[in-house]
C-alpha positions, 0 to 999 in steps of 0.5 A, spaced: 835 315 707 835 313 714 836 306 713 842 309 709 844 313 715 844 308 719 848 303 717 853 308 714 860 307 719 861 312 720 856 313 725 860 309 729 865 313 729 862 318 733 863 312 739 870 310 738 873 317 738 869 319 744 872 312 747 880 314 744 880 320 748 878 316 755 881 311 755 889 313 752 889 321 753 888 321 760 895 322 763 899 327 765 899 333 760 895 330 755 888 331 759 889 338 759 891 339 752 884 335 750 880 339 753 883 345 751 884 343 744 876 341 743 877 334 740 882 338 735 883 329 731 876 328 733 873 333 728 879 331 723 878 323 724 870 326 722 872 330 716 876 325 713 871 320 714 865 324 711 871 327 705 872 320 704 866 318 703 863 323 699 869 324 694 867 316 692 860 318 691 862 324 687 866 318 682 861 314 682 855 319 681 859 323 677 857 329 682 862 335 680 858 339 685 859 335 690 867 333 688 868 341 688 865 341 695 870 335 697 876 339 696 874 346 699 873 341 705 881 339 705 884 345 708 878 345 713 883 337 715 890 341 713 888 347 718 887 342 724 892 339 722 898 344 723 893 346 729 895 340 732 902 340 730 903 346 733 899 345 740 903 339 741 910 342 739 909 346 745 905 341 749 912 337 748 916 343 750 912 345 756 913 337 758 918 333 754 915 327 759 909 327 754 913 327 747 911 319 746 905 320 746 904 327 743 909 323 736 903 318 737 898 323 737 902 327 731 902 321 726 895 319 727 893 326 726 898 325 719 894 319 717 887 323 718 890 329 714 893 324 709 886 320 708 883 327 707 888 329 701 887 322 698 880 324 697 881 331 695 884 326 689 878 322 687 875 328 688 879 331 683 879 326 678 871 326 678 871 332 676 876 330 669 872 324 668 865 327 669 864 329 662 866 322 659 862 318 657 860 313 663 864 307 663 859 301 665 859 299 673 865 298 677 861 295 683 869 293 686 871 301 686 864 302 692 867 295 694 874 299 695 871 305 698 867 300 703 873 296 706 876 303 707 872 306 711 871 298 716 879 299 716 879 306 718 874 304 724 877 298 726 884 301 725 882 306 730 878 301 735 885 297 734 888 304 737 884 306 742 884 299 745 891 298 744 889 292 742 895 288 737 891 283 735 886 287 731 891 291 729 893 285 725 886 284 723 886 291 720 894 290 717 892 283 714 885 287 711 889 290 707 890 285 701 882 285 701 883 292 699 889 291 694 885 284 692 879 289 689 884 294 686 888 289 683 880 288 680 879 295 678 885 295 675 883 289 670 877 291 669 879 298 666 884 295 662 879 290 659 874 296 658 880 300 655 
């Protein structure tokens, strides 16, 4: 169970949001909101990330608890983002001069609350398909789910660091993850 704590990604994550906030938000107008705000798209981005993980646990172990869990847990991530809609609304009418980076801040903030939706989703199918009879391994769906939570970091990092060259690495990534969709696809298909 340590191990597999210790090589989950989203141990580093921990770092990367603690890098985020020191290293682009420290600029006027922006400081004071973080710090009043509490990290408000730290605990998204860890939200979403563990949402993430534990709804492809849930598919792949045909865990409805767990599935069930998942998808309470998406409000928590729809609560925080209309938190951090509605504060940065009124961050950019207090001082119109931040309204770049509070965009910024808003679209990364959509990202996290989409990638929690995309959960809830597998997490809903799950459930539908925990009754059915076990079709045999997918191991490119876990292989999906890995290459998704790489991207997610790395995508940050590239953010955090502004840092266009591995932003491009992570834009390239994703034929990796389309490549195994493609995959599954097929598979499924032969199955059926």
């Amino acid at each position: 169970e340590e191990a597999k704590k210790a090589s989950c990604p989203l141990n580093e994550l921990d770092n990367i949001l603690a890098d985020f906030y020191t290293t682009h938000f420290r600029e006027d107008g922006v400081e004071a909101f973080y710090a009043s705000k509490e990290r408000v798209i730290q605990e998204m981005a860890k939200e979403a990330s563990v949402m993430l993980v534990n709804s492809i646990e849930a598919f792949v172990n045909k865990d409805v608890k767990q599935a069930h869990e998942v998808i309470v847990k998406d409000d928590v991530v729809d609560n925080l983002f209309e938190t951090i809609k509605n504060e940065l609304i009124a961050m950019i009418h207090k001082n119109p001069d931040v309204g770049d980076q509070a965009m910024d801040l808003l679209m990364v903030a959509k990202y996290l609350e989409r990638i929690g939706d995309h959960a809830s989703d597998i997490s809903e199918l799950a459930i539908q398909l925990a009754d059915l009879p076990p079709i045999e391994q997918l191991p490119d769906v876990e292989a999906m789910a890995k290459e998704t939570m790489v991207m997610l970091i790395q995508g940050l990092e590239a953010y955090v660091e502004r840092d266009y060259e591995k932003a491009e690495k992570v834009i390239a990534h994703d034929d990796v993850i389309d490549d195994l969709f493609d995959r599954v696809k097929q598979e499924l298909i032969e199955i059926i």
